[in-house]
N, C-alpha and C positions, 0 to 999 in steps of 0.2 A: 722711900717711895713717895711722889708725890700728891696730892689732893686731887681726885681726879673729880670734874663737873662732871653735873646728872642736870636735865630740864628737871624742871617740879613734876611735870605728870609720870616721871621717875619712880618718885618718891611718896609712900603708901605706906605710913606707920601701922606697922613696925617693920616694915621690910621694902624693900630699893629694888627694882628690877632695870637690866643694865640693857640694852639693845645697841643696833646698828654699830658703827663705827667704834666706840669705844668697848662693846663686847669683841668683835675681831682683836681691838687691840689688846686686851687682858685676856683673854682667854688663849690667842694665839701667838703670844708675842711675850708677853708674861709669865703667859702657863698658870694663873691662879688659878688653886684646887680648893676644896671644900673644906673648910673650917680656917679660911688663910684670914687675916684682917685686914682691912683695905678703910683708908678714910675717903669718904666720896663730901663735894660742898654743890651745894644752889648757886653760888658765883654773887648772893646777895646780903652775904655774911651769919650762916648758918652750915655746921657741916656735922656730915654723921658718920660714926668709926661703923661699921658694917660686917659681921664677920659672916662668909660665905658659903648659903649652904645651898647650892646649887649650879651648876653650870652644865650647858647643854650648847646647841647649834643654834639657838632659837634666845635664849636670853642665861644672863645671868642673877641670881638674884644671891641679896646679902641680906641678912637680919640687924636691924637697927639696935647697937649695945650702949651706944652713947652717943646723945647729940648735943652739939655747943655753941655756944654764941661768939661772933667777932668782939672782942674787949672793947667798951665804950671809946670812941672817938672823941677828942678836945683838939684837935684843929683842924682846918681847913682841906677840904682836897685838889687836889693838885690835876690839869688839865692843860693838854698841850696839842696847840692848833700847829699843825707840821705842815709847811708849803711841801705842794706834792714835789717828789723827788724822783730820779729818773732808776728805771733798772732793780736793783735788790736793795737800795739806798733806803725805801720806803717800807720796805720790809724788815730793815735792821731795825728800822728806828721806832717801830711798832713793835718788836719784839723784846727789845731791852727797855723802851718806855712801861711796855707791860709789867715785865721783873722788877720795875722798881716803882710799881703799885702808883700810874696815874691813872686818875679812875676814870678819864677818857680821852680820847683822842681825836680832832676834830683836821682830816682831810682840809687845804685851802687851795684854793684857783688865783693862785698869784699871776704878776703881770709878766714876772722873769720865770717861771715855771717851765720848763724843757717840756715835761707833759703834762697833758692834757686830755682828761679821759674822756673816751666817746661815751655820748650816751647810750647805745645799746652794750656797753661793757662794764656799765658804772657798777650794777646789784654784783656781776659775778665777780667783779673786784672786792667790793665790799665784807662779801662771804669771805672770800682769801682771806684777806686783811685779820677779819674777824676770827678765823679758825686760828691765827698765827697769834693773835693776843691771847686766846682762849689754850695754848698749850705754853705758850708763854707764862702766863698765871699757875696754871697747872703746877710747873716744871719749879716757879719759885717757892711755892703755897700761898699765894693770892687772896686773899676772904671773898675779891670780886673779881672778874672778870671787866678788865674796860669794854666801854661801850664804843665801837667806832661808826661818825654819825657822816652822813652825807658831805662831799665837798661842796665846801660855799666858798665866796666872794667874802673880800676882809668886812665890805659894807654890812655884808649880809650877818657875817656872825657878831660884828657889834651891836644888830638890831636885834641881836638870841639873846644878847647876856648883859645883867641889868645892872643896880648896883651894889649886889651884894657879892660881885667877882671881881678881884682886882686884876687887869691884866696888862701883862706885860711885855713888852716886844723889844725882842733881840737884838739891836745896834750895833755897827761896829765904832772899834776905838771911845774916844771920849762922848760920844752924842747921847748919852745917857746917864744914868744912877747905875752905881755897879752892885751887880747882882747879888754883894754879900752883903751889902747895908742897904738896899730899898727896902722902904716899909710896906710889913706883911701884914695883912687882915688877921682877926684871932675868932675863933670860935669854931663849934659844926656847921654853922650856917653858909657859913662866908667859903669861897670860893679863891683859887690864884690860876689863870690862864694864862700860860706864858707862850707867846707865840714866837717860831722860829721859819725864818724866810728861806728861798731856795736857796739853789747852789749859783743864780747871778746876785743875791740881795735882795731888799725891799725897793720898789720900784719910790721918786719925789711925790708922787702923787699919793702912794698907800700909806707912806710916812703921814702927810697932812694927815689923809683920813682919820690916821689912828691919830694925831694927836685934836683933831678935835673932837671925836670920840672920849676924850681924856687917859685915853692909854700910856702909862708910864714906859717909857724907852729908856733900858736897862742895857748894861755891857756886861761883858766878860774880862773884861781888859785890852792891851794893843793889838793881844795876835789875832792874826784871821785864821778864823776855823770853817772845816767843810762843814758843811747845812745838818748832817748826820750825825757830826762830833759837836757841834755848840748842840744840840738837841739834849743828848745824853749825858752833857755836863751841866748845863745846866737845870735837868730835873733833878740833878745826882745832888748839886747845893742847895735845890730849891725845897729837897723833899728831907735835906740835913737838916737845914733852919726849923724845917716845917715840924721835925721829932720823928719823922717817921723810916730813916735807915739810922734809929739807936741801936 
């Protein structure tokens, strides 16, 4: 069974009371009954084994038997700016970037981008977005839940992130360092953003941008890949190097 998230105002040592959405789903869908065990986490690297002495219409509540810390972190976490992508495309790639524990995701308004969201549709996108990493996590056992943050402009997200993120952007063919020997940052401090372009490419102009930004342009090698598969291979080697799919 997997880690199921609770907000904090949840969570009231020694005991967890469950509501809305995720009481429908355990209570109706699960059928948890009374004295069952269930590990619930904060999505902020804390989680409590809960064993369950209550269920009703109105909430569920577990008693706190044990609670544990995420195992101390010694490198980098891993962060992937995805040109927005058309149809369910951006949906995948939020969903298995989640399972493979990037701790965020940062939405981009490229120049080759098919779409383009309106602004009166941007929050309820976002909520989507965000429910789908949030059962994503869940569904792998996550310690966090990614954060997925506004779409920006490539300008824009290199004025967010300073010098303690290395980032790196996705090229095709030879125009870059291959993504299994660029040099990686080491520590908890430090950061790797690796950004991945739509489904037409990086447009000559966002190329300067990033390279005068100092943004390292990385490959995969000769083949061309869709925008959705270089996304998902490359966090797969990045988060290999990184220690964190041992």
């Amino acid at each position: 069974m997997p880690v199921f998230f609770v907000p904090d105002q949840c969570v009231t040592p020694p005991a967890i009371s469950i509501t809305g959405e995720l009481l429908i789903h355990l209570r109706d869908s699960l059928r948890l009954t009374i004295d069952e065990t269930v590990w619930f986490g904060n999505g902020k690297g804390t989680r409590y084994r809960g064993k369950i002495t209550a269920v009703s219409k109105q909430a569920i509540t577990a008693h706190i038997v044990e609670t544990i810390q995420e195992p101390p972190r010694c490198t980098p976490r891993l962060i992937l700016g995805q040109s927005l992508l058309k149809g369910e495309k951006m949906d995948w790639v939020i969903q298995k970037a989640s399972e493979l524990g990037v701790r965020k995701i940062l939405p981009i308004e490229s120049c080759h981008s098919v779409v383009q969201l309106k602004a009166d549709r941007v929050n309820h996108q976002l909520g989507r977005w965000q429910r789908i990493a949030l059962e994503a996590a869940q569904q792998s056992e996550q310690w966090h839940v990614p954060k997925i943050a506004m779409p920006r402009s490539l300008s824009e997200l290199f004025a967010t992130y300073g010098a303690s993120t290395t980032i790196l952007m996705l090229t095709e063919r030879d125009e870059g360092k291959s993504l299994q020997t660029v040099r990686l940052p080491q520590g908890t401090d430090a950061s790797v953003l690796v950004l991945v372009g739509p489904e037409g490419g990086w447009s000559k102009e966002e190329k300067e941008v990033a390279n005068r930004s100092g943004v390292v342009s990385s490959t995969m090698g000769q083949h061309i890949l869709r925008a959705e598969t270089a996304a998902i291979a490359a966090i797969s080697i990045l988060q290999s190097r990184l220690g964190h799919l041992e």
